[in-house]
N, C-alpha and C positions, 0 to 999 in steps of 0.2 A: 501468485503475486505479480508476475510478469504480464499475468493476460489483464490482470488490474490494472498494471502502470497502461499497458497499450491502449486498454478503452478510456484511460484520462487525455491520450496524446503524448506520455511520457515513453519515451525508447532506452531501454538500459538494456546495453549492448554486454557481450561476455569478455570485450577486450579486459586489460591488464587493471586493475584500479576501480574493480568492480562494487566491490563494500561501499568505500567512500563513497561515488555515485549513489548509489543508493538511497545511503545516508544523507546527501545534499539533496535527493529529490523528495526526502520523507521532511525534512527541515524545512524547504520550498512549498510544499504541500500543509504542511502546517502553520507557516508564514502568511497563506493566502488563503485560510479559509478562514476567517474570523472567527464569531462567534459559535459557527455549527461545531469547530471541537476546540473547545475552552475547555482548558484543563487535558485536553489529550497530551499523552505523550507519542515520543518515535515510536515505541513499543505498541503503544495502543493502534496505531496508525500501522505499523507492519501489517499487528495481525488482522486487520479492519481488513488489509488489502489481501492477505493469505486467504482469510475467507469467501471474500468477493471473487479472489481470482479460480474460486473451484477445486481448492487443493485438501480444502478439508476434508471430513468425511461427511457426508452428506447425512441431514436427517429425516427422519421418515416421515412423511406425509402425514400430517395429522387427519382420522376420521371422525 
């Protein structure tokens, strides 16, 4: 999630008040993207960024 925030420009540091951060960058992020997620939620937008950011498990290469 973290290596997601860092390739948007977004820095979420591990000081005190980390959640809320968080949550104001997911609100921010979803405030500013218009139309491309209509209807997302934080939740959807978390794991959009869990994924992207490599933390998932990876899936195997389709042959």
């Amino acid at each position: 999630m973290t290596q997601a925030l860092d390739a948007l420009g977004f820095a979420l540091t591990r000081a005190s008040g980390r959640y809320g951060r968080y949550m104001d960058l997911l609100d921010t992020l979803l405030s500013h993207s218009g139309q491309q997620a209509e209807g997302w939620t934080a939740r959807d937008l978390d794991t959009a960024l869990y994924w992207i950011g490599g933390n998932g498990h990876q899936l195997p290469a389709s042959t």
